[in-house]
FIKOLZA-1660 file (N, C-alpha, C; in steps of 0.1 Angstrom, whole numbers, plus 5000, padded with zeros to 4 digits):
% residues 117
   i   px   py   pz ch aa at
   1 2274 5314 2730  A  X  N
   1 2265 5325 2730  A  X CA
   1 2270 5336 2739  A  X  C
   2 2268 5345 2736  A  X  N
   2 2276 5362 2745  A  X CA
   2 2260 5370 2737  A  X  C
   3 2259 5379 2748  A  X  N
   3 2248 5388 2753  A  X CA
   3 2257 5396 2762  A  X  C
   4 2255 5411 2753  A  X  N
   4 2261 5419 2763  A  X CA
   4 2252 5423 2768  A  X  C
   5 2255 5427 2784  A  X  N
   5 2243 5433 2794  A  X CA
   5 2246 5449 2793  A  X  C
   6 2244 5454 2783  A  X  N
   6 2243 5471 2779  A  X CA
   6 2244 5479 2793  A  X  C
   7 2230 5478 2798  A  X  N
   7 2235 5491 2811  A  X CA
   7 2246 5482 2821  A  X  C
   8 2246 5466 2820  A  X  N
   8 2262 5463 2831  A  X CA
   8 2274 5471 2823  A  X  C
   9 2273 5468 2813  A  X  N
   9 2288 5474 2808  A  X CA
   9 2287 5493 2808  A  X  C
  10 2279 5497 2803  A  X  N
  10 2278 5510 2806  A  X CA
  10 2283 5512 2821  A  X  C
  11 2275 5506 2831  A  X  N
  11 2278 5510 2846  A  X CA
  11 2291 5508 2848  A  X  C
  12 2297 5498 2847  A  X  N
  12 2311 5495 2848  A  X CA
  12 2320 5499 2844  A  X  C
  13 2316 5502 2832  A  X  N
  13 2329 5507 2819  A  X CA
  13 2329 5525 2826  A  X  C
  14 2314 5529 2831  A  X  N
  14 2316 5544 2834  A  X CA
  14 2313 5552 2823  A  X  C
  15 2315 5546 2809  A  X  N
  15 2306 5552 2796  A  X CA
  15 2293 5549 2797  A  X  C
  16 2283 5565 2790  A  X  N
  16 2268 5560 2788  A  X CA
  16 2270 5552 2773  A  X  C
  17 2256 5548 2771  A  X  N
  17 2255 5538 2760  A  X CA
  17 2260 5548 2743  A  X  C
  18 2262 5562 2748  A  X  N
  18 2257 5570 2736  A  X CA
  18 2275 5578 2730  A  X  C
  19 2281 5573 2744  A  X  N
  19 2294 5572 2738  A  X CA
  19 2304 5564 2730  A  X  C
  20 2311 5572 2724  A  X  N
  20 2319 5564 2712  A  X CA
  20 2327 5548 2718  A  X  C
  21 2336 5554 2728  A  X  N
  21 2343 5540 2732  A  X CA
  21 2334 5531 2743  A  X  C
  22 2320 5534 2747  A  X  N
  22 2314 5525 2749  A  X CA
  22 2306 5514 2735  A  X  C
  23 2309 5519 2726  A  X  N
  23 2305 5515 2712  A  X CA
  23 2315 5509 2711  A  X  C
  24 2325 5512 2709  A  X  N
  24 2339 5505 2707  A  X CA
  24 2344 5494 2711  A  X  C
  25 2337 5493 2725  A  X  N
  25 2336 5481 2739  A  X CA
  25 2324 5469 2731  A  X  C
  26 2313 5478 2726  A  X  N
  26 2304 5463 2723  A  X CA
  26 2309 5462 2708  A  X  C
  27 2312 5466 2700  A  X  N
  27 2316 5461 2688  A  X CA
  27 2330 5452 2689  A  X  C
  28 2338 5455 2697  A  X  N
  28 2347 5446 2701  A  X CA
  28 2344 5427 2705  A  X  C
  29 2336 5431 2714  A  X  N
  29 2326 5421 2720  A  X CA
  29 2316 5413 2711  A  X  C
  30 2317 5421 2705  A  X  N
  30 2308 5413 2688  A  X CA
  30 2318 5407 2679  A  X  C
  31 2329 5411 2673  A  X  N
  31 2339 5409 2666  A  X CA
  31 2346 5397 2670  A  X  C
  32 2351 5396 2686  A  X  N
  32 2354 5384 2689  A  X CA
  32 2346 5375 2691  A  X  C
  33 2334 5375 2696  A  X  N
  33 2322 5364 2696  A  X CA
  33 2324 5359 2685  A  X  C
  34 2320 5367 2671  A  X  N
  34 2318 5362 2659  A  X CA
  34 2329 5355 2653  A  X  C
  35 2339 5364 2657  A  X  N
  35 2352 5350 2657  A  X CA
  35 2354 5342 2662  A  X  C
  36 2349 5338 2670  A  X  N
  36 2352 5328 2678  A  X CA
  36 2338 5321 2676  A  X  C
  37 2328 5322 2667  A  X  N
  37 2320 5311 2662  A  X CA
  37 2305 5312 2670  A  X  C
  38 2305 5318 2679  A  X  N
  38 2298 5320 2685  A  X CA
  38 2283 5332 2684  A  X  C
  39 2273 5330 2690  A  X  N
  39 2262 5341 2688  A  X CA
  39 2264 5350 2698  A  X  C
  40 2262 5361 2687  A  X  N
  40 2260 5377 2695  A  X CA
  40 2243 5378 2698  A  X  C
  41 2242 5387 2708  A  X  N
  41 2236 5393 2713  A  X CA
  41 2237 5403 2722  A  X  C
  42 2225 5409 2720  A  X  N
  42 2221 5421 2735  A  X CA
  42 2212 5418 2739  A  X  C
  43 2211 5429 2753  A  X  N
  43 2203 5429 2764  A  X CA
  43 2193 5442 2762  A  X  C
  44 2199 5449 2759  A  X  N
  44 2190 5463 2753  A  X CA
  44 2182 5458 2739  A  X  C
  45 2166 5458 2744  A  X  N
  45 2162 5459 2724  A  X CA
  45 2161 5468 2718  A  X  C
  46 2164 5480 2723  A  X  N
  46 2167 5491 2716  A  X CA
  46 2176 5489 2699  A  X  C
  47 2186 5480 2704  A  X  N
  47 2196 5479 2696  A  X CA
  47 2197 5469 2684  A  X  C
  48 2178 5467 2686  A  X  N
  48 2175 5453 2677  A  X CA
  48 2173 5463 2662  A  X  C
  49 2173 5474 2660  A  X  N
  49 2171 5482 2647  A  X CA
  49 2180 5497 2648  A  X  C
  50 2182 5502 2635  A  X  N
  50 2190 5512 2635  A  X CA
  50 2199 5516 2641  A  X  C
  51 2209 5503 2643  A  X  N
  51 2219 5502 2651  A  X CA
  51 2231 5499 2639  A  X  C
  52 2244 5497 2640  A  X  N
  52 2253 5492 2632  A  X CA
  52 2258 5474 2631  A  X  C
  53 2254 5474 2645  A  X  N
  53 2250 5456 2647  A  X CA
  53 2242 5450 2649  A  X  C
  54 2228 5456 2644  A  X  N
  54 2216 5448 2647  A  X CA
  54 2214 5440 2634  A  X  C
  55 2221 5441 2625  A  X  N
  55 2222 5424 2614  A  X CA
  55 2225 5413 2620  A  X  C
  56 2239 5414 2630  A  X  N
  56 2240 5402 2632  A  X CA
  56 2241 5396 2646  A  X  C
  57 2235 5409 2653  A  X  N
  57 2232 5400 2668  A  X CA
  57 2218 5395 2665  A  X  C
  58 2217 5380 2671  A  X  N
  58 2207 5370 2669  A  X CA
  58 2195 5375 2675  A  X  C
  59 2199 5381 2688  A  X  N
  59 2185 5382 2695  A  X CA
  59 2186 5393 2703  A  X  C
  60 2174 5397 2715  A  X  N
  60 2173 5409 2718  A  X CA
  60 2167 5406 2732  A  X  C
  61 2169 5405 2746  A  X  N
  61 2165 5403 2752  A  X CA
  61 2150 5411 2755  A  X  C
  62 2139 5406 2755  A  X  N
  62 2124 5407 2747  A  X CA
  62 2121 5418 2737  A  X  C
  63 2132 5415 2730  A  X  N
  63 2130 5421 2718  A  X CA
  63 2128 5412 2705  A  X  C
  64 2126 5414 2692  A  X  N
  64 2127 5409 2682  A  X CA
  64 2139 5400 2679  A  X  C
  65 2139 5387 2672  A  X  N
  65 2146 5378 2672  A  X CA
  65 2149 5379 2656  A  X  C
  66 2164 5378 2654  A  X  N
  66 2166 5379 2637  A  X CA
  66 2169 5370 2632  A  X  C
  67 2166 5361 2640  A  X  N
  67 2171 5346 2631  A  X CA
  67 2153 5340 2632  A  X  C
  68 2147 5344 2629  A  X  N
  68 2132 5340 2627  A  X CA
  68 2124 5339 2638  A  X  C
  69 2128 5333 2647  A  X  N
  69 2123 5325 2659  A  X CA
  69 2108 5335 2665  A  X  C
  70 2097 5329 2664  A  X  N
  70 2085 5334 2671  A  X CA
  70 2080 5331 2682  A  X  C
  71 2074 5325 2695  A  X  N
  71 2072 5322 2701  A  X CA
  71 2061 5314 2699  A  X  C
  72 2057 5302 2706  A  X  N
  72 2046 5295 2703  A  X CA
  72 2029 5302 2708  A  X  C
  73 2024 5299 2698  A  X  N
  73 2009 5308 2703  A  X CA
  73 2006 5297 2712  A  X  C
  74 1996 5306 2726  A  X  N
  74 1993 5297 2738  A  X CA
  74 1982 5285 2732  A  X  C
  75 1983 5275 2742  A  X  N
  75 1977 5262 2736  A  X CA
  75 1960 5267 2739  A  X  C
  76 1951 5261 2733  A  X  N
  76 1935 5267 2730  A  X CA
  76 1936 5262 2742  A  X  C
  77 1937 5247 2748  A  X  N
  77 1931 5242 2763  A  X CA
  77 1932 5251 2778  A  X  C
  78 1951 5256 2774  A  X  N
  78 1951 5272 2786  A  X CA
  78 1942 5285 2782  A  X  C
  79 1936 5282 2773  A  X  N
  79 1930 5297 2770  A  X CA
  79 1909 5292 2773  A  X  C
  80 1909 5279 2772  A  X  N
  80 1895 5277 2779  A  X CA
  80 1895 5274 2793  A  X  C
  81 1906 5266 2794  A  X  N
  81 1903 5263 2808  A  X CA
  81 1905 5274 2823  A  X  C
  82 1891 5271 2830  A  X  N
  82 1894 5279 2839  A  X CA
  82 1905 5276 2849  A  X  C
  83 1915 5287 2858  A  X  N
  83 1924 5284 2867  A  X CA
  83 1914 5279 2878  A  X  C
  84 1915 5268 2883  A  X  N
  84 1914 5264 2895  A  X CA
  84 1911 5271 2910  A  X  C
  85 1898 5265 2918  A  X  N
  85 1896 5278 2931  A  X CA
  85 1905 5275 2935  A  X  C
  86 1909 5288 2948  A  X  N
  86 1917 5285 2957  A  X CA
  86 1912 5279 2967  A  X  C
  87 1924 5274 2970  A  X  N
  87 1919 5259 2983  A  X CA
  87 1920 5269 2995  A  X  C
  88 1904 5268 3009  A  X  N
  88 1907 5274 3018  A  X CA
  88 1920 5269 3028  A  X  C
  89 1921 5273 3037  A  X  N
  89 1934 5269 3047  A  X CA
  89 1922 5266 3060  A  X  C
  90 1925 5255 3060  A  X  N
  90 1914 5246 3074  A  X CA
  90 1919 5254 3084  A  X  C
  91 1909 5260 3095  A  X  N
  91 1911 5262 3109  A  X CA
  91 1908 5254 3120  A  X  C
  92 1915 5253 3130  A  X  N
  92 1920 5243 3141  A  X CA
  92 1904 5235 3146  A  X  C
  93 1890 5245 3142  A  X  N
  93 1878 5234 3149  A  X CA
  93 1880 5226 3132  A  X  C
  94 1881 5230 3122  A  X  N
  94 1876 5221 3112  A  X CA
  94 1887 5209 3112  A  X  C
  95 1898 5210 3119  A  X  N
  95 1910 5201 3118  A  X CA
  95 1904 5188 3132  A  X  C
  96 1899 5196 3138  A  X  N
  96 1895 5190 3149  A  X CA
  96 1881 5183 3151  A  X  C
  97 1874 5182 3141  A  X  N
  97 1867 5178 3137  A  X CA
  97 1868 5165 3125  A  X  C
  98 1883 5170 3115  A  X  N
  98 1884 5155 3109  A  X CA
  98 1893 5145 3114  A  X  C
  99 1896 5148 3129  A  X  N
  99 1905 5138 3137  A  X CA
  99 1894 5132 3142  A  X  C
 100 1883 5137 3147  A  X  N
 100 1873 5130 3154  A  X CA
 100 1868 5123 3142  A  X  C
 101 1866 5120 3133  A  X  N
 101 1853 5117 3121  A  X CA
 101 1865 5106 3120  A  X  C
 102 1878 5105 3121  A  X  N
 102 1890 5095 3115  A  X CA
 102 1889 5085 3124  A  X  C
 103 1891 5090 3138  A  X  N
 103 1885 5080 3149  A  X CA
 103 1876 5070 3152  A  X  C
 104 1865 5078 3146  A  X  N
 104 1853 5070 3147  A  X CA
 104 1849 5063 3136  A  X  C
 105 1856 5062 3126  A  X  N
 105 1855 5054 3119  A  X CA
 105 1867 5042 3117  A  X  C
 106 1880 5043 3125  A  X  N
 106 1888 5035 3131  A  X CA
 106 1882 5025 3141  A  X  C
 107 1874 5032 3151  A  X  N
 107 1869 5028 3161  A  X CA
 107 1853 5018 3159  A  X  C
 108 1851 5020 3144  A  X  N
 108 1835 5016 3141  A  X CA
 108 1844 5000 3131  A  X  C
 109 1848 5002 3127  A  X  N
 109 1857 4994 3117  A  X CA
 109 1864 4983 3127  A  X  C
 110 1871 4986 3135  A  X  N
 110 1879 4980 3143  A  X CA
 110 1866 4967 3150  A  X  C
 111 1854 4974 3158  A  X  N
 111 1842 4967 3160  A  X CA
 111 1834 4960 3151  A  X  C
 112 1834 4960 3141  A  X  N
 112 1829 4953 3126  A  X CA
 112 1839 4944 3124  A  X  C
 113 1853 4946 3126  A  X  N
 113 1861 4934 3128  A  X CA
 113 1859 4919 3136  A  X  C
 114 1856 4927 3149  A  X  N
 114 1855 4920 3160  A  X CA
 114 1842 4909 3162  A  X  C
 115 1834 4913 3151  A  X  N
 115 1819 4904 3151  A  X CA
 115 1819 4893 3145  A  X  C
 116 1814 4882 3148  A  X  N
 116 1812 4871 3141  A  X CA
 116 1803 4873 3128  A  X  C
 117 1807 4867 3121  A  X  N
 117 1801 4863 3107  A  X CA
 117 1792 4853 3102  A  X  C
% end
């Protein structure tokens, strides 16, 4: 799979998209992919229609896909269910407060041990 990155090669090549031998650069780029067995694509969806190679590049980066492919519709359960509260962030008395409650029930337990039966 080859995906040209349109404005990388534009920036690098120093051609805009609207020149000839930057055309010449992606059709190149398409010719040997396709020979070489492989899927074309772009990065620009512009170039998903009324283009000279938009038959046979596969896809479009979020563009329209020519080989069928749709995305799956979201599942009903994500679209009832509510997202989840946000959990607060405990401050240092509430922290200090469940070390004492941990204690004393270590310390109540430990003595319930210690009793005859």
């Amino acid at each position: 799979m080859v995906i040209v990155g349109n404005n990388d090669l534009s920036m690098f090549s120093g051609y805009a998209q609207t020149d000839d031998r930057y055309q010449a650069m992606v059709k190149k780029i398409h010719d040997d992919t396709l020979r070489a067995g492989k899927i074309f694509g772009q990065a620009n969806a512009i170039y998903a229609k009324d283009h000279p190679l938009s038959n046979t590049a596969k896809f479009f980066q979020n563009g329209p896909s020519n080989d069928g492919w749709q995305p799956p519709p979201p599942a009903a359960a994500a679209l009832s269910t509510p997202a989840p509260a946000p959990r607060r962030a405990l401050g240092p008395r509430h922290l200090l407060s469940l070390q004492i409650e941990r204690q004393r029930r270590s310390a109540t337990a430990a003595r319930d041990a210690s009793l005859p039966t």
